[in-house]
C-alpha positions as CSV (number, residue, x, y, z in Angstrom):
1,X,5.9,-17.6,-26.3
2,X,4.8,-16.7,-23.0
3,X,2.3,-14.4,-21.1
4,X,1.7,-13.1,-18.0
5,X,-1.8,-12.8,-16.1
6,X,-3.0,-10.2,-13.9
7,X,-5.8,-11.4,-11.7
8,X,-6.4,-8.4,-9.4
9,X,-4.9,-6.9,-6.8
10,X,-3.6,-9.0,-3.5
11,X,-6.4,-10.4,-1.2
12,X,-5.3,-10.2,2.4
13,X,-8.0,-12.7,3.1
14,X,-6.8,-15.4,1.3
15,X,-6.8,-18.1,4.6
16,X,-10.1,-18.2,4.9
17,X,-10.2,-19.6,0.8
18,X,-7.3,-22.6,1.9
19,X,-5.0,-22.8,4.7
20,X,-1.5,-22.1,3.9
21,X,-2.9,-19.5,0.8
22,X,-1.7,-16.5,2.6
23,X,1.7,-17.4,2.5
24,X,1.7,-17.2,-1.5
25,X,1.4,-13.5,-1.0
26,X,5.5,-12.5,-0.7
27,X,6.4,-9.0,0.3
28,X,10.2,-10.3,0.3
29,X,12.1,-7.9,2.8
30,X,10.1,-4.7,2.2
31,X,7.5,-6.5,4.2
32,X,7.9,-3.9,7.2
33,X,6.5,-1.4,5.1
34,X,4.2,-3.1,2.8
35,X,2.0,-5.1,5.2
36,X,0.9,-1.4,6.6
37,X,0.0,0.2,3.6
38,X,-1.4,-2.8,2.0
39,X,-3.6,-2.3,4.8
40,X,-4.5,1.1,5.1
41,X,-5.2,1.0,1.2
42,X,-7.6,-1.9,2.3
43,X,-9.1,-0.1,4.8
44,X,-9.8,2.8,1.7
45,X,-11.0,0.0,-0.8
46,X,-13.7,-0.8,1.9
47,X,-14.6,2.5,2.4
48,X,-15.1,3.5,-1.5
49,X,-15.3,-0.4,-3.0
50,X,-12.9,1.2,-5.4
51,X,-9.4,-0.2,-5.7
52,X,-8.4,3.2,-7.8
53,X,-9.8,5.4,-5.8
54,X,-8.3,4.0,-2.3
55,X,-4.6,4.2,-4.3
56,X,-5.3,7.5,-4.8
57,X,-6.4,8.2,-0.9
58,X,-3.4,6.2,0.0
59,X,-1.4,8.1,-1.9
60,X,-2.1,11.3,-0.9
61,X,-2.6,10.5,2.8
62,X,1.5,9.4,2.6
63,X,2.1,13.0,0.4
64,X,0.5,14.8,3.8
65,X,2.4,12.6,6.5
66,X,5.7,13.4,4.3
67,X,4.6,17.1,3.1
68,X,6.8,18.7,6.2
69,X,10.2,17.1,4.9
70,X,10.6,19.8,1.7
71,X,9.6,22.6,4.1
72,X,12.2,21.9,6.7
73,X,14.7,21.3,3.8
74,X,14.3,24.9,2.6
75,X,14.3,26.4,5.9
76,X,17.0,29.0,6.7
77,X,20.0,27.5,8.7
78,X,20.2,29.3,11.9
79,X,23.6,31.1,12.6
């Protein structure tokens, strides 16, 4: 039998509880993308002091910077 526990979200501020703690937090090789948006969505949570609601923010903030993309998809060729 096993379980798992969720204890909240990551905690970029994790060296000022222990030196070293920081490095527990692993985003393996997608790190170049995760570290930013990790955060910006912190930068939302302190704004609202809502984790939910900055995911949401976050989420549509990257559905605006990535809206163009389908509409120069669709775009007549020129000939």
């Amino acid at each position: 039998m096993s379980t798992t526990l969720y204890a909240g979200p990551a905690q970029s501020n994790l060296d000022k509880i222990a030196p070293g703690l920081g490095l527990t937090v692993d985003y393996g090789w997608l790190t170049v993308l995760s570290a930013p948006l990790f955060w910006v969505m912190e930068l939302f949570h302190q704004w609202t002091h809502n984790w939910g609601v900055a995911i949401i923010l976050l989420t549509v903030l990257i559905k605006l910077l990535f809206s163009h993309c389908p509409l120069r998809a669709t775009a007549p060729w020129p000939r």
